[in-house]
Structure formats: structure tokens, C-alpha cells
N, C-alpha and C positions, 0 to 999 in steps of 0.2 A: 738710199736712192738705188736704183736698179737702171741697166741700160737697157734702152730702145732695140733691141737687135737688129732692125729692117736701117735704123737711122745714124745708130749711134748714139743719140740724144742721152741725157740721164732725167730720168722720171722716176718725180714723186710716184710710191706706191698709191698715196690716198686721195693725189690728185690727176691718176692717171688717165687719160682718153677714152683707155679700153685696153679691154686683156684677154688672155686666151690661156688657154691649158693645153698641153703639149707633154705625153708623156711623162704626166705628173708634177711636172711644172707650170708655175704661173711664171708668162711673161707681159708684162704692161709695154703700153705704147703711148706717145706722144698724142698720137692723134689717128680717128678711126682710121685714113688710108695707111698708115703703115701696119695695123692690125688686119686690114681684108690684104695687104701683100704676103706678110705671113701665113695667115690662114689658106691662101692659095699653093703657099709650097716652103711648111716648116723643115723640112728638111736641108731647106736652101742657108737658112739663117742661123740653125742648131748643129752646133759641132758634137756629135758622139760621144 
């Protein structure tokens, strides 16, 4: 399971909403609006 970063939620990787790449990372989401808040401003959500 991986977590949501916009939400918290824990999502399946294989059943996830949607996902994004972020400096080499994949992060999955619950459901597409938490992936366009991400995509709007990953740095809000990704700790260094």
C-alpha cells in the first residue's frame, strides 16, 4: 500500500485513481482531484 500525500488515504498501487511522477518518484492517488492538487504544486506535498 502507498499513501495518498494530498489526502492521507492508503492506496492500492494496482487500484489506484491516478498517479504522477515527481522527481523520480511515482505517487498514486485515491481519486483524480487529489492528483490535479498535486500536480498543481508537488512541492507542497513532497518533503525533501
Amino acid at each position: 500500500m502507498e499513501k495518498d500525500v494530498v489526502c492521507g488515504m492508503q492506496v492500492d498501487p494496482a487500484k489506484a485513481a491516478a498517479t504522477s511522477e515527481y522527481k523520480g518518484k511515482t505517487y498514486y492517488f485515491c481519486a483524480k482531484v487529489c492528483k490535479a492538487k498535486f500536480d498543481a504544486n508537488p512541492g507542497q506535498y513532497v518533503k525533501n
